[in-house]
C-alpha positions in Angstrom: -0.2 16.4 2.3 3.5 17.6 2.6 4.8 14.4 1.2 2.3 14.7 -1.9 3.4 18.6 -2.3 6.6 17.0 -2.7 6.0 14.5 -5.1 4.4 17.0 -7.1 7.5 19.5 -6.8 9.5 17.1 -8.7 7.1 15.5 -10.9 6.3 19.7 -11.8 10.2 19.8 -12.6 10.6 17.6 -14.7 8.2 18.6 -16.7 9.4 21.5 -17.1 12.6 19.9 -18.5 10.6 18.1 -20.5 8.6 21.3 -21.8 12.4 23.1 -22.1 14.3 19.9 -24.0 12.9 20.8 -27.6 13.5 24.2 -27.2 16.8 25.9 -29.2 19.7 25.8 -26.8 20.9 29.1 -25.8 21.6 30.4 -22.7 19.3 32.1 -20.7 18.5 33.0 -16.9 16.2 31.2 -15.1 14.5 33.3 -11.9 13.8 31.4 -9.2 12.0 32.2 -5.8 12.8 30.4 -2.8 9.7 29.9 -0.7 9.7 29.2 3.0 7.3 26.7 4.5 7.2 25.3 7.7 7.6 21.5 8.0 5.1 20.1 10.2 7.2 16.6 9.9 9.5 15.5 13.0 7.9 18.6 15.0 6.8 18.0 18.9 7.2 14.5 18.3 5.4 13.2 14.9 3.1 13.6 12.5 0.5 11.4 13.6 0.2 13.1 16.9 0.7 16.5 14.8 -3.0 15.9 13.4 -0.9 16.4 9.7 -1.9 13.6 7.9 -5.3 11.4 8.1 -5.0 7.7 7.4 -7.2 6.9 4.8 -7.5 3.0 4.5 -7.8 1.7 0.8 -10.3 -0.5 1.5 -13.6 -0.9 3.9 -13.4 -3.3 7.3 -15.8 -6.1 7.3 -18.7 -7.0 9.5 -18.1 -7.6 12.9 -18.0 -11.7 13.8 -16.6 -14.1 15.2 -16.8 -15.3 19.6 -19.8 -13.0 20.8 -17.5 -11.8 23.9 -14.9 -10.1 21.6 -17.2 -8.3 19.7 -17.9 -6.0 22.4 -13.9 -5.2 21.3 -15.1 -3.0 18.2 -15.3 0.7 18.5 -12.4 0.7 21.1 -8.6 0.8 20.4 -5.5 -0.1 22.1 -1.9 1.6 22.2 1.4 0.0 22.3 4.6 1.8 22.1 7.6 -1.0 21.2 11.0 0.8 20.4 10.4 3.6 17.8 7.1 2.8 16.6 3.2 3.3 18.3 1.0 0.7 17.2 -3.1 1.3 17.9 -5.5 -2.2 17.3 -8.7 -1.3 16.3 -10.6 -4.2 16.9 -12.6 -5.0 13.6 -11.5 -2.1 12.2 -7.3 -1.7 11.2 -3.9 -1.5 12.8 -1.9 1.3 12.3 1.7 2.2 13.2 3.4 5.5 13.7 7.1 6.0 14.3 8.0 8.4 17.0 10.8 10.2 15.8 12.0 13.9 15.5 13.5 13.4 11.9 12.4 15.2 8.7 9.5 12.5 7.6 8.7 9.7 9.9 6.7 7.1 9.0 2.9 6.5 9.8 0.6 4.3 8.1 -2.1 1.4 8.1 -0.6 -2.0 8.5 -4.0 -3.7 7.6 -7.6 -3.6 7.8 -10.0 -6.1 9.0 -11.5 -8.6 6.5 -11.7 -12.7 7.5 -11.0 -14.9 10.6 -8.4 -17.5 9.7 -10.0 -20.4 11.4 -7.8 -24.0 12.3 -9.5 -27.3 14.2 -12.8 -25.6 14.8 -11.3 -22.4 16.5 -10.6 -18.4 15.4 -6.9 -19.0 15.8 -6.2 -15.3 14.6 -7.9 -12.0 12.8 -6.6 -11.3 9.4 -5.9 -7.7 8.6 -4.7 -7.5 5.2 -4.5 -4.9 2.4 -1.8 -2.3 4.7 -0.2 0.5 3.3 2.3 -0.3 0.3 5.4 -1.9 0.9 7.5 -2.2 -2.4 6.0 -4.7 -5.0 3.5 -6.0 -2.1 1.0 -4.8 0.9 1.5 -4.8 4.6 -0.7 -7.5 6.7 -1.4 -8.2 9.9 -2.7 -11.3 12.2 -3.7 -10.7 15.6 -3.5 -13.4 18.0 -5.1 -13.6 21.5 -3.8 -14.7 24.6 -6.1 -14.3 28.3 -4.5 -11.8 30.5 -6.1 -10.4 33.2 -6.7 -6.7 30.9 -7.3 -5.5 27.1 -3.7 -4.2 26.0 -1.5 -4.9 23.1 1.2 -7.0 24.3 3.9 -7.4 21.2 4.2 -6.8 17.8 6.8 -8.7 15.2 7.6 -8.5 11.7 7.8 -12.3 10.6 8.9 -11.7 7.5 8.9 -8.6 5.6 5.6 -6.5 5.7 3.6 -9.1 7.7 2.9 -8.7 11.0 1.7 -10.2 14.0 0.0 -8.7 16.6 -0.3 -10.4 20.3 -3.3 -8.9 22.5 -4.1 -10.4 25.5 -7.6 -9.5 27.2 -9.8 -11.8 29.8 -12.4 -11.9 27.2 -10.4 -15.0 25.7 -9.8 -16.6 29.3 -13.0 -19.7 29.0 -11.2 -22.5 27.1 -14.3 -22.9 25.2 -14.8 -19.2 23.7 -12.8 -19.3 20.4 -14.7 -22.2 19.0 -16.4 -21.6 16.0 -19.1 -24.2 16.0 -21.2 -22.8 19.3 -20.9 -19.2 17.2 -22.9 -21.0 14.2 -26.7 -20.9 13.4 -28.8 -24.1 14.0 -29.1 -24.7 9.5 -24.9 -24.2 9.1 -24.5 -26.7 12.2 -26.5 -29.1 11.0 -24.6 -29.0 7.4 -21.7 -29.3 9.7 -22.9 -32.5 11.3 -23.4 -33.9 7.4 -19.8 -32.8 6.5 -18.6 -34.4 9.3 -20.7 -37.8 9.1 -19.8 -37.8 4.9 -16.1 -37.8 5.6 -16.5 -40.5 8.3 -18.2 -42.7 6.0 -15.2 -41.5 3.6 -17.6 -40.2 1.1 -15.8 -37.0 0.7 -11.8 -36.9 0.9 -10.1 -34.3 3.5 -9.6 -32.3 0.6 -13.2 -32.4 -0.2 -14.0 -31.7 3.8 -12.2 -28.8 4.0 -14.2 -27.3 1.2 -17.2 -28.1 2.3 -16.4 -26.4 5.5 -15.0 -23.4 3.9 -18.3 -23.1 2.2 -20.3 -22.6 5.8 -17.8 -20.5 7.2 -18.0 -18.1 4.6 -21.7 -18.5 4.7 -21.5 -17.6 8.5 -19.7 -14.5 7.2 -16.3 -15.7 9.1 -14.1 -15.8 5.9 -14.8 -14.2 2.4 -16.1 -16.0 -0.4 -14.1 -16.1 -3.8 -16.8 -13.2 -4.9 -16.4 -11.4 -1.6 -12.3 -11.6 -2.6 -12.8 -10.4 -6.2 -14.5 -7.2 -5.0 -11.6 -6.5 -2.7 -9.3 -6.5 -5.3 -11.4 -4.7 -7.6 -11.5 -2.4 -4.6 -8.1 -2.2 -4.3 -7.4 -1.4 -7.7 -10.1 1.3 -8.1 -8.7 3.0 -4.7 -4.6 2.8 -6.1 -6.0 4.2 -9.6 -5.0 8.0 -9.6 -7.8 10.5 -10.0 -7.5 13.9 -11.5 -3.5 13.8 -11.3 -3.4 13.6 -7.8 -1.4 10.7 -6.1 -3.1 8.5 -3.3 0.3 7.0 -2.1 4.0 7.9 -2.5 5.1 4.8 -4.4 2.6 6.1 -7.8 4.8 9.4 -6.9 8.0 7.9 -7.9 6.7 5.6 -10.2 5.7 8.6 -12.1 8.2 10.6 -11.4 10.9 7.9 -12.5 9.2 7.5 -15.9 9.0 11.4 -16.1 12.9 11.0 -15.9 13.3 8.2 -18.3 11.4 10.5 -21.1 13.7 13.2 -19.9 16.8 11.1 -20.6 15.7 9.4 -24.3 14.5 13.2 -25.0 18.4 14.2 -24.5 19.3 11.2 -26.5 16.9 12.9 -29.5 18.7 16.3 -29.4 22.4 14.8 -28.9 21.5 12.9 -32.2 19.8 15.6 -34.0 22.7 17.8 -33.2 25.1 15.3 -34.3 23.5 15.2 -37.8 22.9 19.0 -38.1 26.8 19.5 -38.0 27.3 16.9 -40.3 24.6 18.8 -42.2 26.5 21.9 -41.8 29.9 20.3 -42.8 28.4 19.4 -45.8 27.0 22.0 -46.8 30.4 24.1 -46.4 32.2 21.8 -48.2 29.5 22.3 -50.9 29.8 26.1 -50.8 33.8 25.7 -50.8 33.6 23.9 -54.2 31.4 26.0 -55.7 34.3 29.0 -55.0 36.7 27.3 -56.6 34.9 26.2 -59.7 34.0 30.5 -60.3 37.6 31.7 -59.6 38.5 29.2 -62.2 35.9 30.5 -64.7 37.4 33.9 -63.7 41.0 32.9 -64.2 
């Protein structure tokens, strides 16, 4: 909420200069009222332990799937602090992060939300968590990776590359060599399409190219990865969510979008008055010169 008051403080600025730039220019006072408000940012430790702001994710978590002994995972979450920053897995749900610091706006925001199990030589090898808060021209993601340990607890968290993630949780729940294989998760009808897929490429009637569709196919059917309709209506999601309703911004980067193009109007409407001022003393000049003229032609008529 603070960081959107903000946004509209100088989005409500500019257009007052935009409101003022067509106006004659004279000088006048301006009043102005300084209003305190206390900052609930960088107070007792931050904002996400402040209760301030609510995450809101952008988009809905899928189903819960995948090994049968994780899914006793969702509903729970698990806290990590590394460094400056608290992360908190939400098992089927998202992963957030929340810096601890005292300064004026820390950050805290949703790294990614539960959608697909990325799935290599029959196993879940990780949980994919895209569609994060914004991060310049692209969204934050995560992949969570799980290792048997003798308890639930998040054990690391790295940033590969720039705005994706990975997440390393280690939990006994993994521990059976056996449990992250996605072909015992499968109903009897999708294993036995499996069994074809597999007997087709033997006999090489389908290429590896051709395999790996066909096995898309039943783990999207299983609900394990999302179908090319299930991904449309993310991103139709996606873009109905980032659309802003009623004025209001839903993140800070439409905020300074906005506000940018308020001050690019702002600049080409100064451009407008510097040239119409430029040709209303030319105007002028003529016009004196016309009037001079005129003078001299009647004292002549007088003389």
């Amino acid at each position: 909420m603070e960081v959107m008051r903000l946004c509209w403080t100088s989005v409500f600025l500019l257009f007052l200069l935009l409101q003022d730039s067509g106006a004659e220019d004279k000088p006048r006072k301006i009043s102005m009222r300084i209003v305190e408000e206390p900052s609930n940012y960088g107070y007792g430790g931050n904002q996400a332990n402040s209760g301030v702001r609510t995450l809101t994710p952008r988009v809905k978590a899928s189903n819960v799937s995948g090994p049968v002994p994780l899914q006793q995972l969702a509903g729970r979450c698990y806290s990590k602090v590394l460094g400056n920053y608290k992360y908190k897995f939400c098992p089927f749900h998202n992963v957030t992060q929340y810096e601890q610091s005292l300064r004026w706006n820390p950050y805290s925001g949703i790294l990614g939300v539960w959608q697909e199990w990325e799935i290599e030589n029959n196993t879940f090898s990780s949980m994919v968590m895209p569609e994060g808060d914004d991060c310049g021209s692209k969204r934050r993601q995560v992949k969570v990776y799980f290792r048997c340990g003798n308890k639930n607890q998040v054990m690391n968290v790295t940033e590969p590359t720039t705005c994706n993630y990975m997440l390393e949780f280690k939990t006994p729940l993994v521990c059976h060599p056996h449990v992250m294989l996605v072909y015992p998760t499968l109903s009897e009808d999708l294993q036995s399409q499996w069994d074809q897929v597999e007997q087709e490429l033997y006999e090489e009637q389908i290429t590896q190219k051709g395999y790996n569709k066909r096995l898309r196919r039943i783990f999207e059917a299983a609900g394990y990865q999302l179908s090319q309709e299930k991904q449309d209506e993310l991103k139709a999601a996606v873009v109905s969510q980032d659309k802003t309703k009623d004025g209001d911004f839903n993140t800070l980067q439409q905020c300074n979008a906005e506000y940018k193009k308020l001050r690019e109007e702002v600049e080409t409407l100064k451009e407008q008055i510097k040239t119409q001022e430029e040709r209303f003393q030319e105007t002028d000049e003529v016009i004196l010169e016309d009037h001079a003229m005129v003078d001299y032609d009647l004292m002549d008529d007088y003389l």
